[in-house]
N, C-alpha and C positions, 0 to 999 in steps of 0.2 A: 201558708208557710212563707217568711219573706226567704229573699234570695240569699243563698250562705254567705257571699261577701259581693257586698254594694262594690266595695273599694276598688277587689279585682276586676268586676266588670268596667268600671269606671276607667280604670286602666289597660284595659284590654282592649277597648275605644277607642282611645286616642293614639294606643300604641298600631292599633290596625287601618286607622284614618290617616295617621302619618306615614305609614309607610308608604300606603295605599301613591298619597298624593304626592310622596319624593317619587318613586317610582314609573307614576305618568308624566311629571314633572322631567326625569330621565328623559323619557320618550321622546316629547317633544323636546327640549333642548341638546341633548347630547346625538351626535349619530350610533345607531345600535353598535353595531363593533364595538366601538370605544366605550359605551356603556357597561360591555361584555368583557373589557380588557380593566375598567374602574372598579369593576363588581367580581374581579378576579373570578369569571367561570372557567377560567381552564384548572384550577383547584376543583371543583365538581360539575362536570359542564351539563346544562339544562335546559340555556336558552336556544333559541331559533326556533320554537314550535309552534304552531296556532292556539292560541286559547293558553299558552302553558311557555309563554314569552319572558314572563316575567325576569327577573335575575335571580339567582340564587341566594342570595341573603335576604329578597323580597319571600321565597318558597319558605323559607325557614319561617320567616317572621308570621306568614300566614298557619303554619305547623305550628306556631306557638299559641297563638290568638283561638286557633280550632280547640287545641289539647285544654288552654282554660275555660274555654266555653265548656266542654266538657263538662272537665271539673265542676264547673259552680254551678250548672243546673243539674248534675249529676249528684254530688253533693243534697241541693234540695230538695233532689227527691228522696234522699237518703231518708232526710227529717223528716217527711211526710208522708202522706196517704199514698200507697203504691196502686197507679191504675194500668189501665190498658195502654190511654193514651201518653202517661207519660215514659212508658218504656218503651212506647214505639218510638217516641221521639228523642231518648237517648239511645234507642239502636238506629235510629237515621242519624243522629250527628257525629256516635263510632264513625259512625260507615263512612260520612262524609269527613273526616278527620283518616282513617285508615286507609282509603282508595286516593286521595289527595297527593298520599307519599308516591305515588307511582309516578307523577311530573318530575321525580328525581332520578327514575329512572330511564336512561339514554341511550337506550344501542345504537352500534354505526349503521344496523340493517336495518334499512325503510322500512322493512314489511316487518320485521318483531317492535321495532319502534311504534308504529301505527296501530300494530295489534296492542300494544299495552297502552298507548295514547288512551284509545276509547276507554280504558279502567278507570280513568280519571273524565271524563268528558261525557261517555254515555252512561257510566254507574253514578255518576253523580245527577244527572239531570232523569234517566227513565230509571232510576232505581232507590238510592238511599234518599233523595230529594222528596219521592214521591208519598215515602213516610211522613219527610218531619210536614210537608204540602197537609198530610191526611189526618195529622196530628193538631196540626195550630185550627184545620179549619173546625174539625171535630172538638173542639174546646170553647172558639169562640161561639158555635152553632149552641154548647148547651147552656153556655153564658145568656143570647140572648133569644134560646126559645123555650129552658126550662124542661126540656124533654129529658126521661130517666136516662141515666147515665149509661147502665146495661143495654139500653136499645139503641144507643150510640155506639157501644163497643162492638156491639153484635155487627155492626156493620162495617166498622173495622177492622177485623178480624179476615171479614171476606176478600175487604178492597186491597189492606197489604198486602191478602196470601197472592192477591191475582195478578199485583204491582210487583211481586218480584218473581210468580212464574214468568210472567210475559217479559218484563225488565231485562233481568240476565241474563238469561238465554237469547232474547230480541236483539241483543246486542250483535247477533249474529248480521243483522241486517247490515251494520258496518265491514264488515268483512268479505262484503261480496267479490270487491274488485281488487284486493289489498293482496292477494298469493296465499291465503289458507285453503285447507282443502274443501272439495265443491258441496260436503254434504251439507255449508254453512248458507248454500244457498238455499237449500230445504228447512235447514232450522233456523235463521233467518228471518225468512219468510214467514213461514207457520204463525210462530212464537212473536213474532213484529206485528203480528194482526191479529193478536189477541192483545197488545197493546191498548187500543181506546178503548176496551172493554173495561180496566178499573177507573178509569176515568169517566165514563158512560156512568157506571157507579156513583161519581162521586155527586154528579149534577141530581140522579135520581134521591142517591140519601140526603143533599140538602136542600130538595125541594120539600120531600118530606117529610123532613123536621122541623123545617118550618110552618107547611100545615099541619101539622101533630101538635102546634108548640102548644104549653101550655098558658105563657102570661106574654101581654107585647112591651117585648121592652121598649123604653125611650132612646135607646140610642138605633134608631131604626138604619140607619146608612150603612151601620159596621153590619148588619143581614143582610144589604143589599151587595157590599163588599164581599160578602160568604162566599152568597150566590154567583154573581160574578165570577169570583173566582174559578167557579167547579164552571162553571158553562165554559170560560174564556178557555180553561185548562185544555178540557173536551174539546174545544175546536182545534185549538192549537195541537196540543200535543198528539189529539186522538186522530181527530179528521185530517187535517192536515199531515198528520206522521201517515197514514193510512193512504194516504193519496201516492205516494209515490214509494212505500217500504216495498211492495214483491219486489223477486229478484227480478221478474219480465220487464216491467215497467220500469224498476231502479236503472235498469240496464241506459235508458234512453235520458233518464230525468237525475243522475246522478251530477251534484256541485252544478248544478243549473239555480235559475231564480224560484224554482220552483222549492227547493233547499231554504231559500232565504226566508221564502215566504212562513214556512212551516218554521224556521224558528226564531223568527220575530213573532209570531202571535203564540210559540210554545212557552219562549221565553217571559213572554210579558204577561199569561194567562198564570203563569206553575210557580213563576219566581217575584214578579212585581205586585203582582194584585194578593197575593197570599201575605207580602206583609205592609201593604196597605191595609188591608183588612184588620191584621193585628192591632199597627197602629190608631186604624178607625177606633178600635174598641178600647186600646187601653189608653190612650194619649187621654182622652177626657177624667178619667179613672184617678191617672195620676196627677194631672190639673186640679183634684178636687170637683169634678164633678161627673158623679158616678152613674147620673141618668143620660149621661150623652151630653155631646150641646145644644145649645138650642136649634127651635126649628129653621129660625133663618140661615144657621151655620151649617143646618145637616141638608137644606134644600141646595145650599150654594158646592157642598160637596158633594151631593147627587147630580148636579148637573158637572162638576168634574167626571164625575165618574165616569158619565155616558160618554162625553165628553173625548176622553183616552179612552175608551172601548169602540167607539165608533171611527176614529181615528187609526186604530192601533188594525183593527179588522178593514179597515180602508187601503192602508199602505201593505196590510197580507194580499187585499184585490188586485191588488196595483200589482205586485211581486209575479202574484198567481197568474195574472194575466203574460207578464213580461217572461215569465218560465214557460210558459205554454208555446211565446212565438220563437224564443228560442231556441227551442227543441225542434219544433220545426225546420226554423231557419240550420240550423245548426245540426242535427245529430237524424234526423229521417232521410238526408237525401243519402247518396252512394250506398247502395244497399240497406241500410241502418246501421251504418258502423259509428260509434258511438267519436265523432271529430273534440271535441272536448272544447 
């Protein structure tokens, strides 16, 4: 089924790259105040927050750009064959379009403020993400190993359900230190450490499926792209989140480097390499050449790959290491009172 309108996406594009690059462009050239006095936020105020800085005419624009993605692979699937995977992956990009709206919302109180910050920050990254992550990889996996599509589904079926037991409620793990009440340190906890369990998933189903596969296809790099990605995800998101999510240990290792470390390699395993992968697979597709590129082109992009994975898991060592003497230095002596 082609895409319901080329056009819109085409314009969706440039309308979300422009914004994008006025808006950085802001950054660096203007001081934030006066960005924030330009972009009239005291009409809806927004900005000043981590991750959710932006101005408010950028919030909208990206509100916009979300609701037609929507639409036009919404739409597509309208016209075509309804599966598993693509209604996972337009209940991931609702979700990612609907919890988005919360960066509009501002209270003067730090702690209600914080507690809805995460609706946009951790529902977006261990929740609706973890779908459409579970949906691009489960497509391209039967693209290029030919395995029945039901025994694909069958396994996503398990990893969503597990991806938003643990997701939503794990979100509790943010809330430790923020003034909610304490039973969020028990469910938190719990729920935060069943977290690398869909993920643990996700390296098992495409290891898998790629042994099960039934034909090898020529575009061999975008399978290694797959894999990658489920492994990088699992370290990042899994091990890594795992490392420091109890409430005991959060207590000592909270906004340390040990934080950074876990999401530089969460970010770059769940979000970067899942649409490298994409692009691995279909960039050739839509060049006209539907068996991959050649092998000098897909060696020189295997040795990319390792390339940023070996690097990307270097600079998590490095992180990991520098969390580790911080916390020392810093937050075990005077009783263990946590010095920030």
């Amino acid at each position: 089924v082609e895409l319901h309108s080329p056009w819109l996406a085409k314009v969706m594009l440039w309308v979300f790259t422009g914004t994008g690059v006025a808006t950085i462009l802001g950054y660096l050239m203007v001081p934030y105040a006066r960005l924030a006095e330009l972009t009239h936020n005291e009409l809806l105020p927004t900005m000043g927050r981590e991750f959710l800085e932006q101005p408010t005419i950028t919030k909208i624009g990206i509100v916009i750009v979300c609701l037609s993605f929507v639409y036009n692979i919404g739409m597509t699937i309208l016209k075509g064959r309804k599966t598993v995977i693509t209604m996972i992956l337009i209940t991931g990009l609702i979700g990612l379009a609907v919890f988005f709206l919360f960066s509009f919302y501002n209270p003067v109180i730090l702690t209600v403020d914080k507690f809805f910050w995460w609706w946009v920050v951790h529902l977006w990254v261990e929740g609706v993400w973890e779908l459409i992550l579970a949906a691009i990889l489960a497509f391209v996996l039967i693209k290029v190993t030919g395995v029945d599509r039901e025994i694909i589904e069958k396994w996503l079926y398990v990893i969503v359900a597990m991806a938003l037991i643990s997701g939503l409620i794990g979100m509790g793990h943010h809330y430790f230190w923020i003034g909610p009440g304490k039973y969020w340190l028990w469910l938190g906890s719990v729920f935060s450490a069943l977290e690398p369990l869909p993920f643990f998933m996700m390296v098992v189903f495409a290891f898998k499926m790629v042994k099960q596969r039934r034909h090898q296809h020529q575009n061999q790099v975008a399978t290694t792209w797959a894999l990658g990605t489920a492994v990088m995800s699992f370290l990042g998101a899994g091990v890594w989140g795992f490392l420091h999510t109890l409430a005991p240990i959060n207590y000592y290792t909270h906004g340390s480097q040990i934080t950074a470390a876990h999401g530089h390699l969460a970010f770059f395993g769940a979000y970067v390499m899942v649409v490298l992968t994409i692009i691995s697979y279909a960039m050739p597709i839509m060049r006209g050449r539907p068996q991959g590129n050649s092998i000098t082109a897909q060696r020189l992009e295997t040795a990319a790959f390792w390339t940023m994975c070996l690097s990307m898991f270097g600079i998590t060592l490095a992180l990991t290491v520098a969390g580790a003497w911080q916390i020392a230095l810093q937050r075990l002596p005077d009783a263990g009172e946590a010095l920030g």
